[in-house]
py3Dmol code that shows the C-alpha trace and the ligand (Angstrom):
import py3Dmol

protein = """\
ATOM      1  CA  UNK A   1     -23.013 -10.675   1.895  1.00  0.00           C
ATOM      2  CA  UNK A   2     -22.152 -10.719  -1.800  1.00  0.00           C
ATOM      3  CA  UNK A   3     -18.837 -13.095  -2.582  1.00  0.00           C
ATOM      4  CA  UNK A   4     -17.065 -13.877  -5.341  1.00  0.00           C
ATOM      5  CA  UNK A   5     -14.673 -16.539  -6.005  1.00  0.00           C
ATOM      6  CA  UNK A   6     -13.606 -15.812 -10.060  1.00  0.00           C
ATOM      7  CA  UNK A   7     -10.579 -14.217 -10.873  1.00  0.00           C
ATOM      8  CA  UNK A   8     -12.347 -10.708 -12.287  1.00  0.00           C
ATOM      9  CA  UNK A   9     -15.255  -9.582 -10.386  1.00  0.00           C
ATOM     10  CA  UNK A  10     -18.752  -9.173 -13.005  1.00  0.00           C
ATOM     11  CA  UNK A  11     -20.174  -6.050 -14.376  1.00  0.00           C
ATOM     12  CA  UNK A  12     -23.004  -6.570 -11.891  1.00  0.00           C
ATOM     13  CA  UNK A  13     -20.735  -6.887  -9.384  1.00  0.00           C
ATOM     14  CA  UNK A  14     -18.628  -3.810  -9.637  1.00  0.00           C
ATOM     15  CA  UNK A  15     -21.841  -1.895 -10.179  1.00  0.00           C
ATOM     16  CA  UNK A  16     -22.716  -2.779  -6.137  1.00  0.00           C
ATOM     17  CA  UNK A  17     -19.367  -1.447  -5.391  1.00  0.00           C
ATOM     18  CA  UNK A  18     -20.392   1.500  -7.370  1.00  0.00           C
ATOM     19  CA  UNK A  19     -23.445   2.587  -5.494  1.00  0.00           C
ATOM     20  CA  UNK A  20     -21.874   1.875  -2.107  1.00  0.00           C
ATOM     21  CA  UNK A  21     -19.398   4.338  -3.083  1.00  0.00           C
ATOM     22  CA  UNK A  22     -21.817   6.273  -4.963  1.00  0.00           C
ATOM     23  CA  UNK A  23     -24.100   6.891  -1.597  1.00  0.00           C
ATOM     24  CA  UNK A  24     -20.838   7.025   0.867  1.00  0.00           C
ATOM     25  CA  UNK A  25     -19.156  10.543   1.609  1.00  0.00           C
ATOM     26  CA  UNK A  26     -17.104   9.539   4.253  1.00  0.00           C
ATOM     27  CA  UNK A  27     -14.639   6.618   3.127  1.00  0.00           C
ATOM     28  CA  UNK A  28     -12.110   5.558   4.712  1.00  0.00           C
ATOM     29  CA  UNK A  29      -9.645   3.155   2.240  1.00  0.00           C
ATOM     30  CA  UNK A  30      -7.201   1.448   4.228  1.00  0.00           C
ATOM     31  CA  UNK A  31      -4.768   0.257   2.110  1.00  0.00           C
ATOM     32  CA  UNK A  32      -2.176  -3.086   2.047  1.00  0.00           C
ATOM     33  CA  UNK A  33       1.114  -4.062  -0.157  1.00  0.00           C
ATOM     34  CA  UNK A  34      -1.678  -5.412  -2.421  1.00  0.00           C
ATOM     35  CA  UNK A  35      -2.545  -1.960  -3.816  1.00  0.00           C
ATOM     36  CA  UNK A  36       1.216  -1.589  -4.836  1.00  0.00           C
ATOM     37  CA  UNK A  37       1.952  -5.027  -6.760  1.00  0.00           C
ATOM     38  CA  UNK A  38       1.032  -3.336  -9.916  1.00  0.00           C
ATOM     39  CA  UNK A  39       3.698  -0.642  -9.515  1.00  0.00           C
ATOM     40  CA  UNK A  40       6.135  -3.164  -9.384  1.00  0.00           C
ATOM     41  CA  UNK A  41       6.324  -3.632  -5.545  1.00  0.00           C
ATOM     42  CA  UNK A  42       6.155  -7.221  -4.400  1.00  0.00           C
ATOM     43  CA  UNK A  43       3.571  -7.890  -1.259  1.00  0.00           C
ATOM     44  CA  UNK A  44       4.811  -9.407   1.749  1.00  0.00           C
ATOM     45  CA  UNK A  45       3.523 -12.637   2.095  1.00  0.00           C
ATOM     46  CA  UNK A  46       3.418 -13.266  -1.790  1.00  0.00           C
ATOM     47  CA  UNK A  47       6.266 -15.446  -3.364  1.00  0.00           C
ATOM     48  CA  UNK A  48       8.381 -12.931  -3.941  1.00  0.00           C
ATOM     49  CA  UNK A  49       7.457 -10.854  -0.918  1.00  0.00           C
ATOM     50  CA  UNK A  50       9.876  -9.941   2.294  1.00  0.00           C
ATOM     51  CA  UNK A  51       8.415 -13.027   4.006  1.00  0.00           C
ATOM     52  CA  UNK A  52      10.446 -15.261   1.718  1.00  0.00           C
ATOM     53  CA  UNK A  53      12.859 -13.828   0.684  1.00  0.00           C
ATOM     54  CA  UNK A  54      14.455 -12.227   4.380  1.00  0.00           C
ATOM     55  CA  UNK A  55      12.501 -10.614   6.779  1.00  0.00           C
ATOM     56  CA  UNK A  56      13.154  -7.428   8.577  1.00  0.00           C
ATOM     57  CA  UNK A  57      14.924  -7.204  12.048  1.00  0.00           C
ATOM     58  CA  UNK A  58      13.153  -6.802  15.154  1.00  0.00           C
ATOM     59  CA  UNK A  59      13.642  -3.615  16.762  1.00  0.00           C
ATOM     60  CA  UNK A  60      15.444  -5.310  19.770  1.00  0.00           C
ATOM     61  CA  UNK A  61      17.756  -6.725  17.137  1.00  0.00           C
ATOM     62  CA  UNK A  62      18.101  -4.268  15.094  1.00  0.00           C
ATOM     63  CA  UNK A  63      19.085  -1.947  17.922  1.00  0.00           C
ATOM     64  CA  UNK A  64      21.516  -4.147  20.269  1.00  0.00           C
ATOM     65  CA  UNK A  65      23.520  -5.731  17.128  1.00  0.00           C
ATOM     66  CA  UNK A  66      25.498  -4.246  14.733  1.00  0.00           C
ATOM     67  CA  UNK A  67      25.740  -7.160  12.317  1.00  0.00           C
ATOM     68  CA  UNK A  68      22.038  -7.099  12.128  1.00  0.00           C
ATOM     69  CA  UNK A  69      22.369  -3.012  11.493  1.00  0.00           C
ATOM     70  CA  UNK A  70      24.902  -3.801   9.002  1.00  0.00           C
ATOM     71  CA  UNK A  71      22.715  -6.436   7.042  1.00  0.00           C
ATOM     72  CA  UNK A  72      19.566  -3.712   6.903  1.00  0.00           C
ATOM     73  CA  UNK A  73      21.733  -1.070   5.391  1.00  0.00           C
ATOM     74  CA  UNK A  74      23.301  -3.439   2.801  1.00  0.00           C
ATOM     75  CA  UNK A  75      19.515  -4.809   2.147  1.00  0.00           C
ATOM     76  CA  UNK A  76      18.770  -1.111   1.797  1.00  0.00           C
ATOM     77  CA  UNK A  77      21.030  -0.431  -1.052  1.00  0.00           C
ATOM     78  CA  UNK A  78      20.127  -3.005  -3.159  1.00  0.00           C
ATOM     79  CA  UNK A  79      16.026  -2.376  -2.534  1.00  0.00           C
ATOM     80  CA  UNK A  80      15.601   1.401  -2.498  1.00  0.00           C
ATOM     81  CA  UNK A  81      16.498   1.677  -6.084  1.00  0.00           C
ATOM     82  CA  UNK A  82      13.484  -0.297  -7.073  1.00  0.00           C
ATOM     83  CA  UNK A  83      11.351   1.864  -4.418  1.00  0.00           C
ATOM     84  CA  UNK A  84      12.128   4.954  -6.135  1.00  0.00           C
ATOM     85  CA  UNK A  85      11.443   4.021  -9.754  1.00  0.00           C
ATOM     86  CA  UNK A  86       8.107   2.490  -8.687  1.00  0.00           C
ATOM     87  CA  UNK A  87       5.461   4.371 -10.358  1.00  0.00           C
ATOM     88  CA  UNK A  88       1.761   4.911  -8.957  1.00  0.00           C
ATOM     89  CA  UNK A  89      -0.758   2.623 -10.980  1.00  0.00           C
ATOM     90  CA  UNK A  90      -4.466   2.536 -11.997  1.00  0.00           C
ATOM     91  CA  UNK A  91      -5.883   2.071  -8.369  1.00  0.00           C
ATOM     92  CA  UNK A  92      -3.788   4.823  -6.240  1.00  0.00           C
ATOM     93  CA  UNK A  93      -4.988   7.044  -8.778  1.00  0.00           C
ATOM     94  CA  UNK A  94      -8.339   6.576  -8.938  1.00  0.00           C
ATOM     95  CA  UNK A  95      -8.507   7.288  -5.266  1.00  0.00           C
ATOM     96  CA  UNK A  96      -7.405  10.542  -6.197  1.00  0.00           C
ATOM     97  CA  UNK A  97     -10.229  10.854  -7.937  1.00  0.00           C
ATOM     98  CA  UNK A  98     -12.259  10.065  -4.933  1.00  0.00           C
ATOM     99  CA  UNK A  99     -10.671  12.045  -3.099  1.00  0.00           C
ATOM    100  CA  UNK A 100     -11.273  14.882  -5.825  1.00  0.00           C
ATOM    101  CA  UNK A 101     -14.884  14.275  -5.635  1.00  0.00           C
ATOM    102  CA  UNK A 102     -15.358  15.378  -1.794  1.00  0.00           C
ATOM    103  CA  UNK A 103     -16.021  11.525  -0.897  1.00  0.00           C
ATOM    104  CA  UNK A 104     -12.639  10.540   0.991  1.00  0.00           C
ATOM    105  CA  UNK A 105     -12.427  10.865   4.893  1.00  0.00           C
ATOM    106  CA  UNK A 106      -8.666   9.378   4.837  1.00  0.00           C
ATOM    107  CA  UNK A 107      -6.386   6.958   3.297  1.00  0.00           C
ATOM    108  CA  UNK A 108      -5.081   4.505   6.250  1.00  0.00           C
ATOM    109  CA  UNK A 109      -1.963   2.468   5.034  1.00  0.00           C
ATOM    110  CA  UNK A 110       0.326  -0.175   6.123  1.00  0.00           C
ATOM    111  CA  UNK A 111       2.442   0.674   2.761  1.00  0.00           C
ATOM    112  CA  UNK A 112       5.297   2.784   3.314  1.00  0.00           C
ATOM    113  CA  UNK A 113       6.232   3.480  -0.329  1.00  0.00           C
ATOM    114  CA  UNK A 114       4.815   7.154  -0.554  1.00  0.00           C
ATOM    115  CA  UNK A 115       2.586   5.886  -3.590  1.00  0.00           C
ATOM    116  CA  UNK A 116      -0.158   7.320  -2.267  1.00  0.00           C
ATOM    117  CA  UNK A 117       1.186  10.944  -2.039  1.00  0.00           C
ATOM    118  CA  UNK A 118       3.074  10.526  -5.793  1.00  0.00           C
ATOM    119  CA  UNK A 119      -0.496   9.448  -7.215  1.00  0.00           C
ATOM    120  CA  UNK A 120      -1.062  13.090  -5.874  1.00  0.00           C
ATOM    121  CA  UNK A 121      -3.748  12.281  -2.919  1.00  0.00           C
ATOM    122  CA  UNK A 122      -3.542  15.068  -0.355  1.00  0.00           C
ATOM    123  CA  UNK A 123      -0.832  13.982   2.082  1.00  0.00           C
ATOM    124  CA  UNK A 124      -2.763  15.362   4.924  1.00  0.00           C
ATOM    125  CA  UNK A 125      -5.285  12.573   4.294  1.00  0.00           C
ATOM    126  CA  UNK A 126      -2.836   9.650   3.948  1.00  0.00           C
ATOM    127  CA  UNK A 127      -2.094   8.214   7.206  1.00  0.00           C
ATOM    128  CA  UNK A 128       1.058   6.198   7.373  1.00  0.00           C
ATOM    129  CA  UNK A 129       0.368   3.477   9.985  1.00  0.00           C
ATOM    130  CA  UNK A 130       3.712   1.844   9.161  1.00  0.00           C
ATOM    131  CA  UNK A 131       5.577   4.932   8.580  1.00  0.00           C
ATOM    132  CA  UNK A 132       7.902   5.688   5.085  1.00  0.00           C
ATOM    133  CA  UNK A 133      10.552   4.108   3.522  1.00  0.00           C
ATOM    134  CA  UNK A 134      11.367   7.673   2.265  1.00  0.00           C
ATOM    135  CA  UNK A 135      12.558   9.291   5.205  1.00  0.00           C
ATOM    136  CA  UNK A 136      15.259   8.555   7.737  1.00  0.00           C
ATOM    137  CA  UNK A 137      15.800   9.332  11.067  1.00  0.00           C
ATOM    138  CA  UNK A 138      18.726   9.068  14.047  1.00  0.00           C
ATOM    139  CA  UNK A 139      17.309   7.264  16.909  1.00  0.00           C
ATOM    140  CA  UNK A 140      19.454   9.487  19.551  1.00  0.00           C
ATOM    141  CA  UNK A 141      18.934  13.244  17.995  1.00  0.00           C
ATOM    142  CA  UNK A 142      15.946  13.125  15.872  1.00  0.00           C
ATOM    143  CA  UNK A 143      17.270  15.019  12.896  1.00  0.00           C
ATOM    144  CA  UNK A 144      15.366  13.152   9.946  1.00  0.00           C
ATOM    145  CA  UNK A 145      16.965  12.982   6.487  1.00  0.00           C
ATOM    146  CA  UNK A 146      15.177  12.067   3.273  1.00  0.00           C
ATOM    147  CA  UNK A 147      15.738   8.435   1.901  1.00  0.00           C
ATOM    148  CA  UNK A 148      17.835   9.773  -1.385  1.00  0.00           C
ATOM    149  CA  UNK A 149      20.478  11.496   0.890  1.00  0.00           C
ATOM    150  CA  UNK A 150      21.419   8.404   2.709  1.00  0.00           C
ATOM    151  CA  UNK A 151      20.773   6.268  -0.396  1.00  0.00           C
ATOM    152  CA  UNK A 152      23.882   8.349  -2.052  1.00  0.00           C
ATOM    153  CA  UNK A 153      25.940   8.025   1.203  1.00  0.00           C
ATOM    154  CA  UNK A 154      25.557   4.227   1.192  1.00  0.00           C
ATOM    155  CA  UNK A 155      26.338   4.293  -2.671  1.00  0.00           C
ATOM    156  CA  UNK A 156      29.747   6.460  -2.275  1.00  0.00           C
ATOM    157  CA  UNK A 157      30.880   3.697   0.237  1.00  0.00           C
ATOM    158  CA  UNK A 158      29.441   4.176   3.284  1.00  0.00           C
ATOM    159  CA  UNK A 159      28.241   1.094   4.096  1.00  0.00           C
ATOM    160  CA  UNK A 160      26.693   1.578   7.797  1.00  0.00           C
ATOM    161  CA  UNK A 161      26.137   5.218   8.230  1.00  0.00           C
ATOM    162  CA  UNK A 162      25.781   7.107  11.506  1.00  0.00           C
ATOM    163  CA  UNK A 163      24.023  10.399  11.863  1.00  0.00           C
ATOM    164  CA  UNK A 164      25.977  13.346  10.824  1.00  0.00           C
ATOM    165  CA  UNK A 165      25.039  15.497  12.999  1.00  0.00           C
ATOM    166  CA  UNK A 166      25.656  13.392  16.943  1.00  0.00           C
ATOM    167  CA  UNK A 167      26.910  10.131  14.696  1.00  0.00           C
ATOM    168  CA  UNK A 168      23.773   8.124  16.669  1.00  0.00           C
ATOM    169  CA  UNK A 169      22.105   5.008  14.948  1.00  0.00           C
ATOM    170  CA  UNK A 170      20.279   5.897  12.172  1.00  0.00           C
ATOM    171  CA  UNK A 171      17.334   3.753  10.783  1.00  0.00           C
ATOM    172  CA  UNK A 172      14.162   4.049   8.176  1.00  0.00           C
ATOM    173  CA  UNK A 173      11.067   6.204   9.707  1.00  0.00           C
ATOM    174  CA  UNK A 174       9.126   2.700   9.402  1.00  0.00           C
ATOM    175  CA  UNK A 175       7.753   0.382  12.196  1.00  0.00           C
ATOM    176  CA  UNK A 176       9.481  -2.687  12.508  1.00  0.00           C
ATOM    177  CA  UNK A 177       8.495  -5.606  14.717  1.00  0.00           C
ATOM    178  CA  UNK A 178       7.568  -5.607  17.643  1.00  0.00           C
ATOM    179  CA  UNK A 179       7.914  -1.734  18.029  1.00  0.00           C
ATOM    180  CA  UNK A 180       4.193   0.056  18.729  1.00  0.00           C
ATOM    181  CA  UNK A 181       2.249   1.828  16.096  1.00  0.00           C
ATOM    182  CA  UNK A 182       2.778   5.673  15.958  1.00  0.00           C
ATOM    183  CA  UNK A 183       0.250   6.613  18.485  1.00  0.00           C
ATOM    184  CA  UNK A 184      -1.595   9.753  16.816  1.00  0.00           C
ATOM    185  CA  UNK A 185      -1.792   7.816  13.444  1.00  0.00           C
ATOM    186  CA  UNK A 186      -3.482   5.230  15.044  1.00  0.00           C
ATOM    187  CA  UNK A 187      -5.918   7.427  17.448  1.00  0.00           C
ATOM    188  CA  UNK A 188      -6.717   9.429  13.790  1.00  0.00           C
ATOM    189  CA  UNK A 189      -7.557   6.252  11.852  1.00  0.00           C
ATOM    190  CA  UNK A 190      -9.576   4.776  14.534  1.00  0.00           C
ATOM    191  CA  UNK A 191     -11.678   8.127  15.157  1.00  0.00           C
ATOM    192  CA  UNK A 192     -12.272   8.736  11.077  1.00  0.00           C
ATOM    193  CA  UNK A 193     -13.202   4.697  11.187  1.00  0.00           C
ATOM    194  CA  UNK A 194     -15.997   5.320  13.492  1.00  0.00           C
ATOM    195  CA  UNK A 195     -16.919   8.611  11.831  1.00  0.00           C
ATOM    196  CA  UNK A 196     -17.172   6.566   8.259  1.00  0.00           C
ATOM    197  CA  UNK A 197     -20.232   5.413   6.328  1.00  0.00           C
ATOM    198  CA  UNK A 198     -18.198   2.726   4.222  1.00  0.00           C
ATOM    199  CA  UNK A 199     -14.842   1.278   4.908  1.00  0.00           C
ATOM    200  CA  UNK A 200     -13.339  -0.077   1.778  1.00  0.00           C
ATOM    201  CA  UNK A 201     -10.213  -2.228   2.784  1.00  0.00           C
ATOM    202  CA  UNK A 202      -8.020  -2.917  -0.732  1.00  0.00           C
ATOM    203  CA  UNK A 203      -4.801  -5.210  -0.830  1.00  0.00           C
ATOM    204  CA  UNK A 204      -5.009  -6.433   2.668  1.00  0.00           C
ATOM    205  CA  UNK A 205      -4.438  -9.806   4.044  1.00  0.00           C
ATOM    206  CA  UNK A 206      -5.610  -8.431   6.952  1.00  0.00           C
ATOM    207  CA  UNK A 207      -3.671 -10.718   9.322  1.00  0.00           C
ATOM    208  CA  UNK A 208      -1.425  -7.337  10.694  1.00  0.00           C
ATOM    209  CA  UNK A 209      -3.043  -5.545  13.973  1.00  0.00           C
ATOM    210  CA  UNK A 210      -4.038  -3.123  14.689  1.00  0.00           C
ATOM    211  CA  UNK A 211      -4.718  -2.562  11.209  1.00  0.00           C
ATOM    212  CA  UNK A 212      -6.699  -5.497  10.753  1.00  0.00           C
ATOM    213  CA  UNK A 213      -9.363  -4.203  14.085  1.00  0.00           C
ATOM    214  CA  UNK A 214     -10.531  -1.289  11.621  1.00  0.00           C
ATOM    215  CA  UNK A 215     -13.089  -3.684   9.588  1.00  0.00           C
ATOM    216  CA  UNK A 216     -14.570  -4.462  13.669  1.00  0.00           C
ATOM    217  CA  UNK A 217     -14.649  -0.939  14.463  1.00  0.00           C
ATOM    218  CA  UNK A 218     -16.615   0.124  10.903  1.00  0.00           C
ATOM    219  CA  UNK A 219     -18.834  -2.287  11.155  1.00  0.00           C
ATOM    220  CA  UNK A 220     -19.966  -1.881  15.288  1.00  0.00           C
ATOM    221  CA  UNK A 221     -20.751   1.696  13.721  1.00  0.00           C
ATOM    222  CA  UNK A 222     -22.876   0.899  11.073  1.00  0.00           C
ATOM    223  CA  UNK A 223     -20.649   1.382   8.150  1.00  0.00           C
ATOM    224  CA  UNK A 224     -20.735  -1.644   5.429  1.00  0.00           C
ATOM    225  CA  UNK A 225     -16.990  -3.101   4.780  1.00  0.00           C
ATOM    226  CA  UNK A 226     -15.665  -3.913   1.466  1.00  0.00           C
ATOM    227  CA  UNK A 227     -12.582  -5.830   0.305  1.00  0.00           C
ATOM    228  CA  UNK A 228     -11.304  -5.750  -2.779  1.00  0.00           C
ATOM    229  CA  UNK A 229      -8.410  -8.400  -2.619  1.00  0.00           C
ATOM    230  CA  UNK A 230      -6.695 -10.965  -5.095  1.00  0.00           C
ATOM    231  CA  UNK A 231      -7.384 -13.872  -2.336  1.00  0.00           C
ATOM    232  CA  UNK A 232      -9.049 -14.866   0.582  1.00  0.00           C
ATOM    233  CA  UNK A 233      -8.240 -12.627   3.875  1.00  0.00           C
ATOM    234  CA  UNK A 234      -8.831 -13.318   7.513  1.00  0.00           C
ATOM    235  CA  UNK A 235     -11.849 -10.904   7.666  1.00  0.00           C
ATOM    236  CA  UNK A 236     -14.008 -12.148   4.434  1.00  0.00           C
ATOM    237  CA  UNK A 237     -16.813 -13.381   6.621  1.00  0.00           C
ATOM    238  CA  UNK A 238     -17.188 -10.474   8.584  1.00  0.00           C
ATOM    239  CA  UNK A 239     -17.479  -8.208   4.602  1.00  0.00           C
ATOM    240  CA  UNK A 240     -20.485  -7.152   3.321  1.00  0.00           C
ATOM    241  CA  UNK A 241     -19.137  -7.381  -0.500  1.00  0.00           C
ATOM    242  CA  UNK A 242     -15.519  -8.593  -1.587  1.00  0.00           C
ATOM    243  CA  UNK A 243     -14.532  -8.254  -4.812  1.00  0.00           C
ATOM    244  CA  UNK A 244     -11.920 -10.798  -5.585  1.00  0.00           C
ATOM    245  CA  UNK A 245      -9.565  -9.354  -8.329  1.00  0.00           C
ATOM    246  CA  UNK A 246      -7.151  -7.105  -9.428  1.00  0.00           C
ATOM    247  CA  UNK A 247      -7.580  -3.385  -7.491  1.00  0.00           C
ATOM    248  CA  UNK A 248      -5.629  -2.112  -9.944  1.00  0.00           C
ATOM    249  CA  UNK A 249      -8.586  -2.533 -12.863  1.00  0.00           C
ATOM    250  CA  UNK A 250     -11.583  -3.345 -10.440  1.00  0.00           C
ATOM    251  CA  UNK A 251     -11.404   0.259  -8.353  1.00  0.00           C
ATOM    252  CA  UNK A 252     -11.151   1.901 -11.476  1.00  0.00           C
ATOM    253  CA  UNK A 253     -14.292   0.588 -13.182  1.00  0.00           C
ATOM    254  CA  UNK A 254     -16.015   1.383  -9.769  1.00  0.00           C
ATOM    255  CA  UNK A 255     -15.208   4.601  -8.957  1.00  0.00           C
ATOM    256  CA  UNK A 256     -16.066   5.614 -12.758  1.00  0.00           C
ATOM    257  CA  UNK A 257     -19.515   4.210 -12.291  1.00  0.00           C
ATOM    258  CA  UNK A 258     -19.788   6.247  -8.818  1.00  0.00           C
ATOM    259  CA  UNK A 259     -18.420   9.601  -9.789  1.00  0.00           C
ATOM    260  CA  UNK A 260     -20.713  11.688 -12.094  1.00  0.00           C
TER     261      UNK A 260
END
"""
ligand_1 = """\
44
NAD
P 0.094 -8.757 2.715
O 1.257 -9.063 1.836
O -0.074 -9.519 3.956
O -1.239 -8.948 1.845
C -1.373 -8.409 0.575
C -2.700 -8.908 -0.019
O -2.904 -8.232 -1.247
C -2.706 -10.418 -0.321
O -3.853 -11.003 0.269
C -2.749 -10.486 -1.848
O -3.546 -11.549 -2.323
C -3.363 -9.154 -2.210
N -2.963 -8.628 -3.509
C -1.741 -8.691 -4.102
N -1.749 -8.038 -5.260
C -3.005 -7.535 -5.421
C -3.627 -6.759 -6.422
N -2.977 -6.342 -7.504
N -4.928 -6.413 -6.262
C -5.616 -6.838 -5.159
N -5.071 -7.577 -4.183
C -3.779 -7.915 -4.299
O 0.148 -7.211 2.963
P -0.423 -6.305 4.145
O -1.772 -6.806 4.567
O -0.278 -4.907 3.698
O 0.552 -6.526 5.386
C 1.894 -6.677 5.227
C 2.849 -5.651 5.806
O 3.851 -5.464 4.820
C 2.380 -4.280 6.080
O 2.691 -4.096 7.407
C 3.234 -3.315 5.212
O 3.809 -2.333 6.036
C 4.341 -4.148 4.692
N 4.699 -4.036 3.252
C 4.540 -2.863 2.572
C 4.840 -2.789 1.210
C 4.684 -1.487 0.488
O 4.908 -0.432 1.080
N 4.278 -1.502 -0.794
C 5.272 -3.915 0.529
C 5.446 -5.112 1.267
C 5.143 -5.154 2.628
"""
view = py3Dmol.view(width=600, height=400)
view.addModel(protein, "pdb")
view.setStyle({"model": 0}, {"cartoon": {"style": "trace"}})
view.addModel(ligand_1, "xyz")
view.setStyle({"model": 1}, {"stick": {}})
view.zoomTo()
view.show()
């Protein structure tokens, strides 16, 4: 166990995270708002995050009360805007670069904000536990429609749209609480977990399950578990390094020292 409590992690210390990934060729990164705070994307339980400043409906609430329906769309048009523009940063790339060098098994994340895929990772290897913000779907038909589409109706006046096509409830293709996990993204993450020789968690309080199980399942396998995390999580005593910093200049560094 290797810990670190100053702000940057050391040269010494990013060079262990550099062998680990330099002698692992099936990693699975599961990923947390943390990754995204550098794009511009606040976490959740940060000062700025959802937690304080309104959280989401249940999805008993959301679907039995209009007013609560209403309040998502209108919190919708004022926070997509700032979705869209976000831009990938330093750390979602260099996972590309992973990726790129044969190494990746999958990218498991609780984000919904497509950065991932815009970063240009293969979208076959990002698993969306939490679904997208960037797609939406009517809860009676199916039909999905991409985020932009309704973004424009709610922005031409339509402040609590209905499907166009059977005018059902529509909502955002993400999980809200207390609704379950989509069941094959789950059953995929859990299966490449086992398969991996390292899991490197990044940006993760690690508080949200089932998410949070995926360190247990690595590490019953025999694959070491990394966090690379601005503060403490729930799971720091089970890690076997953690790397307490910003992901956005520590996974860089790392991954440079790993690739040839
Ligand atoms: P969390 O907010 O509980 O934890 C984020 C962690 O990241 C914190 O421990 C924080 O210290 C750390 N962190 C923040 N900035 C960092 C940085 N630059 N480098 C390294 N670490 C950093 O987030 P969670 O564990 O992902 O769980 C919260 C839930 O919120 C998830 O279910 C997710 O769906 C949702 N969410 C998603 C987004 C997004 O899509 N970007 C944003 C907010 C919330």
């Amino acid at each position: 166990m290797f810990d670190s409590s100053v702000t940057e992690p050391t040269d010494e210390q990013i060079a262990v995270l550099g062998d680990l990934l330099q002698n692992a060729n099936r990693i699975v990164v599961l990923t947390g708002a943390g990754i995204s705070t550098e794009s511009g994307i606040p976490d959740y339980r940060g000062p700025n995050g959802i937690w304080a400043t309104g959280k989401p409906p249940t999805i008993g609430d959301f679907m039995e009360n209009e007013a609560s329906r209403r309040t998502y769309w209108q919190r919708r048009l004022e926070s997509y805007p700032s979705l869209l523009a976000a831009q990938p940063n330093p750390a979602h790339r260099a996972l590309v670069d992973l990726e790129h060098a044969g190494k990746l098994s999958a990218i498991v994340t609780q984000n919904i904000d497509g950065l991932h895929q815009r970063a240009g990772s293969d979208p076959e290897r990002v698993i969306e536990l939490h679904g997208s913000a960037h797609v939406v779907r009517c809860t009676n038909c199916g039909t999905m429609f991409s985020g932009e589409e309704i973004q424009q109706r709610l922005l031409d006046g339509d402040r609590y749209p209905a499907c166009p096509v059977c005018g059902g409830i529509l909502r955002t293709a993400t999980v809200l609480f207390g609704e379950p996990l989509p069941r094959e993204a789950l059953e995929r993450s859990i299966a490449l977990t086992r398969d991996a020789d390292l899991l490197l968690v990044i940006g993760s309080s690690l508080v949200v399950n089932p998410a949070a199980k995926l360190p247990l399942i690595a590490k019953r396998n025999g694959a070491p578990f990394v966090i690379v995390n601005r503060t403490e999580t729930r799971q720091d005593a089970l890690a076997d390094l953690r790397l307490e910093g910003s992901a956005g200049l520590i996974l860089p560094r790392a991954i440079e020292q790993a690739l040839p």
